[in-house]
N, C-alpha and C positions, 0 to 999 in steps of 0.2 A: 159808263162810269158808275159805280157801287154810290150806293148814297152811304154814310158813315155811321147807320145803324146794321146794315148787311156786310160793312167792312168787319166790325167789329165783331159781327158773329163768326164770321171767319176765323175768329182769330185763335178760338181752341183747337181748330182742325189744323190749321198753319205749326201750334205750336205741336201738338201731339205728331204733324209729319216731321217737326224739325226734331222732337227725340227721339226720334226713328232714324236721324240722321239725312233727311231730306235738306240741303244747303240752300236749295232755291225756294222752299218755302221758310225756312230760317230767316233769309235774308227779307224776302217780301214781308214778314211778319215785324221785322226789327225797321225797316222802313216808312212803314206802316203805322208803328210804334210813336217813332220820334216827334212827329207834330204833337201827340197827343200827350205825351211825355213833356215838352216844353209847354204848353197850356196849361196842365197841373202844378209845375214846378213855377211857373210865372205868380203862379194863383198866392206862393207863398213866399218866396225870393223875389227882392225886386234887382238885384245886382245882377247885370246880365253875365260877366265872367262868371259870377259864380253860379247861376242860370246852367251854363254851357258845363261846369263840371261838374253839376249832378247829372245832368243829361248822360255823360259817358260812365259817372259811376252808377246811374242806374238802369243801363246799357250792360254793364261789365255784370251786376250785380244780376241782374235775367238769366246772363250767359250761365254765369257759376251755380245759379238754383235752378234753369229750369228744366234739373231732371225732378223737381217737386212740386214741378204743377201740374193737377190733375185734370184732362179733362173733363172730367164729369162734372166739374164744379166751372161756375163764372170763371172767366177771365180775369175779368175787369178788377174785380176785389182783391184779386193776389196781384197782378200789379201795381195798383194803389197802395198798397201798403208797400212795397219795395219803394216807392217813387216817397211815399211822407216817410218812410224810414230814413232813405238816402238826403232828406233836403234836412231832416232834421239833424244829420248828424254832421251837414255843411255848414248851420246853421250853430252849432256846438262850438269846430274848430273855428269857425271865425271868432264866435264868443269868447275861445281862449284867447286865439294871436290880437285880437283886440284889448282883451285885457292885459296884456303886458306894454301895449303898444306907449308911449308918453310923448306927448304933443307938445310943441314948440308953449302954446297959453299955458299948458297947466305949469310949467317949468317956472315961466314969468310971473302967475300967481303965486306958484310958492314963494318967489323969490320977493313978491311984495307983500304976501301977506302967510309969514314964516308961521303963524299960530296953527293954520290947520296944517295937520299932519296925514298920512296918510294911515298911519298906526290907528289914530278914531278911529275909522273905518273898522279896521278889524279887529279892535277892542268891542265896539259895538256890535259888529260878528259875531265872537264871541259870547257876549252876554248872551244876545240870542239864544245861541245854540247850548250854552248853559243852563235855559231854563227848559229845554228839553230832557225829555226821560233818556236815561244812559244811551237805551237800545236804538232808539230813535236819532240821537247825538253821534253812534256812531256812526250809525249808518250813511250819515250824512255827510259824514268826515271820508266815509272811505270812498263814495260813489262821486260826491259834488267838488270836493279837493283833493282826493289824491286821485281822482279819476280814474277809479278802478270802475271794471263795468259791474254790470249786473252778478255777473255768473262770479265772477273774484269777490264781490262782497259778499255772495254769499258762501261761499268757500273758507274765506276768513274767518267767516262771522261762525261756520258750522250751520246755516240756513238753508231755505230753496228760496229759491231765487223769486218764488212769489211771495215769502215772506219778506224776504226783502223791500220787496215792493211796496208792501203793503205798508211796513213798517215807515216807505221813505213818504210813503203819499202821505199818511199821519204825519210826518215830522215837517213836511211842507206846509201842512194843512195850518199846524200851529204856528210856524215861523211867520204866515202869511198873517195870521191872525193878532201873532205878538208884533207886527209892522205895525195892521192897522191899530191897536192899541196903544204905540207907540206916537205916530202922529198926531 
């Protein structure tokens, strides 16, 4: 038996025979793969459903890129970044269908205590994001709430996509900062 430092050296030659179109080291490679792949993704997901559907989306997501990995280069570091791409972005759509989600208590506290509204919330939002610079304002508008990606913000915007970026970390940098000023 391979101890799992000599597995894993294997594993640029596995994948360079698998885009070569070799099936049986494809497969022993993505076998191979999956313990390692649920370890990482345990590391940051605790919900094992949703555990098991990064596992196949970043399964699926190997299949469809790895005619882009090279092997001259680690392994290990291009799938790591596939594996916290794919938990991060399971990690997103929960974040949404949670946020629309409305539970039995919150219902019953509105219903005793009618003053809070859920409007604060995004009155307070709002100001926030009012005391941001325009450029900043939007960008945050188009990336965090209409959930455009990257590449559509900056399309819209007329930007690259690293300014985008750049622009959204600034805009986070202070929203965080007008939070803690706020408490």
């Amino acid at each position: 038996m391979q101890s799992d430092d000599s597995a894993r050296e294997s594993w640029p030659a596995l994948m360079q025979q698998a885009q070569a179109g070799d099936q049986l080291a494809y497969t022993r490679l993505l076998k191979a793969l999956v313990p390692v792949i649920r370890g990482q993704i345990r590391k940051q997901l605790t919900e094992e459903a949703l555990v098991e559907d990064v596992i196949q989306d970043v399964l699926l997501t190997v299949h469809r890129v790895r005619h882009t990995y090279d092997p001259a280069y680690p392994f290990l570091p291009w799938l790591m970044a596939i594996i916290s791409a794919r938990a991060i972005d399971a990690l997103r759509r929960r974040g949404r269908y949670q946020q629309w989600e409305v539970h039995e208590e919150t219902l019953t506290q509105s219903a005793v205590a009618p003053d809070v509204h859920p409007l604060d919330n995004q009155n307070e939002l709002a100001g926030y994001l009012n005391q941001l610079p325009s450029r900043q304002r939007e960008i945050v508008e188009h990336v965090h709430l209409r959930e455009m990606s990257l590449t559509e913000a900056a399309a819209h915007n007329n930007l690259s996509v690293a300014a985008v970026k750049s622009l959204l970390h600034r805009a986070l940098s202070n929203l965080r900062r007008f939070g803690a000023h706020h408490e």
